[in-house]
C-alpha positions in Angstrom: 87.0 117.8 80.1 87.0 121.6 79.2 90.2 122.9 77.2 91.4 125.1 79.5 92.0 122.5 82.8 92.9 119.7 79.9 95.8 122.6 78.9 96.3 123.3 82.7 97.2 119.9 83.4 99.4 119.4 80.7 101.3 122.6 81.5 102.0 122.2 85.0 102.9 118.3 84.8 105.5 120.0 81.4 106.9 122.4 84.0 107.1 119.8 86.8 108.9 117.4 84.2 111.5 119.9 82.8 112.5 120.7 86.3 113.5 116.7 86.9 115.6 116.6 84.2 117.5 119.5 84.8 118.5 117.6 88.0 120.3 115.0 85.7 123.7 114.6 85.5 123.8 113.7 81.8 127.2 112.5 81.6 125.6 110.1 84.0 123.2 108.9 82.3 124.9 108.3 78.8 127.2 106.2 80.6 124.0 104.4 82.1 122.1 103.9 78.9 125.1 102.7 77.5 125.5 100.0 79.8 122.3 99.3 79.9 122.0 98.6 75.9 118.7 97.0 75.2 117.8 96.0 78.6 116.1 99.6 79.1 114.1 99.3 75.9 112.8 96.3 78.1 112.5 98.3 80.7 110.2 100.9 78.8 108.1 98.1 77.1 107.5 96.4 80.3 105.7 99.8 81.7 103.4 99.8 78.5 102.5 95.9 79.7 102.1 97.3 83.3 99.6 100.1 82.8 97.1 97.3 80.9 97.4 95.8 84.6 96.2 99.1 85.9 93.7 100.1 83.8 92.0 96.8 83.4 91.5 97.4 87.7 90.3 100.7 87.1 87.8 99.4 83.6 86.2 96.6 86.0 85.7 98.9 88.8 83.5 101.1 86.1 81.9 98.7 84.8 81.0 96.9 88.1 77.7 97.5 90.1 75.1 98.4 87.4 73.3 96.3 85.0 73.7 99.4 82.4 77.1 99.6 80.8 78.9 102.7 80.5 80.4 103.7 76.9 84.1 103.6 78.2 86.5 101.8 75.8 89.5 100.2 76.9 92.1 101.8 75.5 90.5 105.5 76.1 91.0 104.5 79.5 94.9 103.1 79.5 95.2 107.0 77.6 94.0 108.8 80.6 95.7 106.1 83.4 99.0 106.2 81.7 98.5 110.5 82.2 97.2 110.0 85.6 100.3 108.3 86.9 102.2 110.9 84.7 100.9 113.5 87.0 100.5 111.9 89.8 104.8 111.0 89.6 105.3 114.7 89.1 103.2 115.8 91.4 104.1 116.8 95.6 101.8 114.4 97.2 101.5 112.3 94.7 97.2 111.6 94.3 96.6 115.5 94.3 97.5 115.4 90.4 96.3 112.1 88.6 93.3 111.6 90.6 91.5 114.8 90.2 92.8 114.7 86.0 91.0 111.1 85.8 87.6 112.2 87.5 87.4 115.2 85.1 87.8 113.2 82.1 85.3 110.6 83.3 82.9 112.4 84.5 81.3 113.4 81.0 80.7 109.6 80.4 79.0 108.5 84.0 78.8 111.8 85.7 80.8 112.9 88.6 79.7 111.3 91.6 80.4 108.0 89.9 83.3 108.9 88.5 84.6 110.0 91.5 83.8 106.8 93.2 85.5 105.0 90.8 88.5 106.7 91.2 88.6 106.5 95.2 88.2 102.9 94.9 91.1 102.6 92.6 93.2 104.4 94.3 92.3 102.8 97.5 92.9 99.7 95.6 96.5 100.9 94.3 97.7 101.9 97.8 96.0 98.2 99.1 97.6 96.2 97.2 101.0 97.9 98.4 100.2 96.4 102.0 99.6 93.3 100.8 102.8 92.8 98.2 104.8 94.3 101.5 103.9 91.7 103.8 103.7 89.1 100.7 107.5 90.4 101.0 108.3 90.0 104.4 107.0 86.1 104.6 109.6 86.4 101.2 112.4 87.1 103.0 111.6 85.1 106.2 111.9 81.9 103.9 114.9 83.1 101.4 117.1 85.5 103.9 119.3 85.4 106.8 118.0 87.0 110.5 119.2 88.9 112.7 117.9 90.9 115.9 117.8 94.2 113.8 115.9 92.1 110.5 114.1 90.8 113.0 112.5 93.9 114.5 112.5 95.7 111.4 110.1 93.0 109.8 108.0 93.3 112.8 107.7 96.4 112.5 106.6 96.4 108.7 104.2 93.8 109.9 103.0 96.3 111.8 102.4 98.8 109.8 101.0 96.4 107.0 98.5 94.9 108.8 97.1 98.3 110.5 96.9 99.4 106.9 95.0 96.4 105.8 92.3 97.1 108.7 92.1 100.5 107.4 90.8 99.6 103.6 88.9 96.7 104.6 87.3 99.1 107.0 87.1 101.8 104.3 85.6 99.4 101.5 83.1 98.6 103.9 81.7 102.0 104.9 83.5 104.6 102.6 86.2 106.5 103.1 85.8 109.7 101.5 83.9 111.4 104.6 86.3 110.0 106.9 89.0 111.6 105.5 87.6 115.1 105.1 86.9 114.6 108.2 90.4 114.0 109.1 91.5 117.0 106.8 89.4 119.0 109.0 91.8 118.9 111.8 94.5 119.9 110.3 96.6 123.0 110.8 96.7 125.4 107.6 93.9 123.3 105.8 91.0 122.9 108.0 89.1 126.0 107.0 88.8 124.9 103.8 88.2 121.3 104.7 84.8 122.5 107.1 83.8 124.9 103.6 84.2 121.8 101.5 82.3 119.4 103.9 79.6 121.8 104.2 78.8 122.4 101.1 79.7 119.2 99.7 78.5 116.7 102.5 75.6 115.3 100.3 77.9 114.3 97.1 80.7 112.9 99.9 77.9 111.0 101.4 76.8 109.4 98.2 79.9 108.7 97.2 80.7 107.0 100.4 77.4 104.8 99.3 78.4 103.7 96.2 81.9 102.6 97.3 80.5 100.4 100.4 77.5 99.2 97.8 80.4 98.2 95.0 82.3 96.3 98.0 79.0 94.3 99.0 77.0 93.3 96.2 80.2 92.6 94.2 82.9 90.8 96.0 83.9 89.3 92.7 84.8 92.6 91.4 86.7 93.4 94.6 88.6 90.4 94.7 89.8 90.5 90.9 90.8 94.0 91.2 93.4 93.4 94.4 94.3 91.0 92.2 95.2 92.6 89.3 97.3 95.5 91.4 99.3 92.8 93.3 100.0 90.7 90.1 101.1 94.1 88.9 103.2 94.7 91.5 105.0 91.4 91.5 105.6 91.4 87.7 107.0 95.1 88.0 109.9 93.3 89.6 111.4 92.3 86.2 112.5 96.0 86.0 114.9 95.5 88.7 115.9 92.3 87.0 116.4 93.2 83.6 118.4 95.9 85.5 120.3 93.9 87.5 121.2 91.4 84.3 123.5 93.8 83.0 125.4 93.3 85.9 125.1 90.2 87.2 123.4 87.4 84.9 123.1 85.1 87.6 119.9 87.3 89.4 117.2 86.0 91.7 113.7 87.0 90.4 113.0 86.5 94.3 116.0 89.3 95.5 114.7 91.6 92.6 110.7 91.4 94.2 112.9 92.1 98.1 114.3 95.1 96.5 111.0 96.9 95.0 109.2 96.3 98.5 111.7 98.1 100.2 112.3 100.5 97.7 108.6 101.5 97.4 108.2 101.3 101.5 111.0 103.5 102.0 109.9 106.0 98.9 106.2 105.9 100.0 107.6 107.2 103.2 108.8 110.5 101.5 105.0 110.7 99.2 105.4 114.2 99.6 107.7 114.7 97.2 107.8 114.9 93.4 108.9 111.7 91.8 109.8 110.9 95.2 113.2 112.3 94.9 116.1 111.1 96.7 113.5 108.6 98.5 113.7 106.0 95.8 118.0 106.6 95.2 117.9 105.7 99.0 115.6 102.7 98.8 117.3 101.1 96.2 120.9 101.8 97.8 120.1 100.1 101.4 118.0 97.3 99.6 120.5 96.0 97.7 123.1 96.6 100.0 120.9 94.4 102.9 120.9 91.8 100.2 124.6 91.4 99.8 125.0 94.0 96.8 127.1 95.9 95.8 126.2 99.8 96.3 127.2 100.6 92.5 124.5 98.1 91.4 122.0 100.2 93.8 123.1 103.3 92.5 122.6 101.8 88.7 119.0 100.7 89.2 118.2 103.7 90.5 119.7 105.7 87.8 117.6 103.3 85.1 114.7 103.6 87.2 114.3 107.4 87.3 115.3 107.4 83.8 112.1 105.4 83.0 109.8 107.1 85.4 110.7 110.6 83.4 110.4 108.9 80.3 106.7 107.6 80.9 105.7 110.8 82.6 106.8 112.7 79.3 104.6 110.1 77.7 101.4 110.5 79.8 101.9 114.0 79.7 101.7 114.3 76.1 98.9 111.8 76.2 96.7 114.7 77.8 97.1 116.6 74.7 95.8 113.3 72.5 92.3 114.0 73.0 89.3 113.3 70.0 86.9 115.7 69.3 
């Protein structure tokens, strides 16, 4: 990647980052981390576990589809995922950031209709494996929770929703998804000008890259099968934030309430992608989660507060990240 969009990047995720924290009320969050003790060093060192999760979906992905191997290493790639998420967290939108930071960086190494490939699938993979650990959640709750007639609708609605977003990536693995949604952009007020410009003088690349994304799907169900994997495991196992959290408070904590309250957090949060580090969103989520599972709102308003506190901490790591590059 040239040194001036390498220094771009890193200069408008800084700018981004410095306005979070002066959100903070720091009083607030002393008397957090004291609480907290060493649970939040958990908390941090579970995110480094995490992102292996991640980039091992993105590094198979690569790797996948040709008999000739690219020259990626492993832990290259966690370096530029870990400063992907970074900008994608601090970024309105949230894939306008990361995504086009990890196809600039690749590209060098398998050229840029590849690398762009690569990176649709993942992220059609990230945002896949959402639906699934959502309705995952729903049969959760169903077995472990009380109804009721507002639950009840509620879930069928998430169901809903899931399952239309499941036919949607299935559909989109099978015939790519990249024209489809510039052709989508296309009809939208305030950006459609310069989605028919971009179309137009980009439909061949689009097209190809369309190709190799339904190719990757059929010849290599293998592939496509480990990676969901990988991004659901990941998003189960992310639940021991909420319960190393919720430890502090109550030692007693379901694993299987704490994996409740991350689907509806996330659903909720997801809801509001267009803002940075979904602000407000994710306070709310965790707030009427663990209140709907018999929680206290305090405990709510705690995980949230460790939560954020996290989310700037690796974002501040990624960032600088960006700036770890070899010559």
């Amino acid at each position: 990647m040239k040194k001036r969009y390498q220094n771009g990047f890193f200069l408008f995720g800084i700018v981004v980052l410095a306005v979070m924290v002066t959100q903070l009320d720091f009083k607030e969050v002393w008397s957090g981390l004291c609480r907290a003790g060493y649970w939040f060093f958990a908390v941090i060192v579970l995110w480094a576990f995490l992102y292996v999760f991640n980039t091992a979906t993105w590094y198979i992905i690569i790797r996948s589809g040709t008999e000739e191997k690219p020259p990626i290493k492993f832990w290259w790639l966690y370096k530029i995922t870990v400063s992907g998420f970074a900008l994608n967290y601090a970024t309105p939108g949230g894939l306008m950031g990361g995504e086009p930071y990890r196809v600039m960086s690749l590209s060098p190494h398998i050229g840029a209709e590849r690398a762009s490939s690569s990176v649709i699938l993942y992220a059609m993979t990230h945002i896949f494996s959402h639906f699934l650990f959502w309705l995952l959640s729903v049969a959760l709750y169903l077995i472990t929770e009380p109804l009721n007639v507002f639950i009840g609708i509620l879930l069928t609605l998430v169901t809903a929703f899931c399952l239309l977003g499941v036919w949607f990536f299935l559909k989109g693995y099978r015939k790519g998804i990249a024209v489809s949604v510039m052709n989508l952009l296309k009809r939208l007020p305030g950006i459609s000008r310069w989605a028919k410009g971009f179309v137009e003088k980009h439909q061949e690349q689009l097209t190809t890259v369309d190709k190799q994304i339904a190719a990757l799907h059929r010849q290599n169900k293998r592939t496509f099968v480990s990676a969901v994997l990988l991004e659901l495991s990941c998003r189960i196992v992310s639940s021991l934030e909420i319960m190393f959290v919720l430890l502090v408070l109550m030692p007693d904590v379901d694993f299987v309430q704490c994996v409740l309250i991350l689907a509806f957090t996330s659903l909720f949060a997801n809801m509001l992608f267009f803002m940075p580090l979904q602000l407000g969103g994710r306070e709310g989520g965790f707030l009427m989660s663990t209140a709907g599972l018999a929680m206290s709102a305090s405990a709510g308003i705690f995980v949230a507060l460790i939560v954020r506190l996290r989310e700037l901490i690796w974002t501040a790591i990624g960032l600088l990240l960006i700036k770890l590059e070899r010559k």
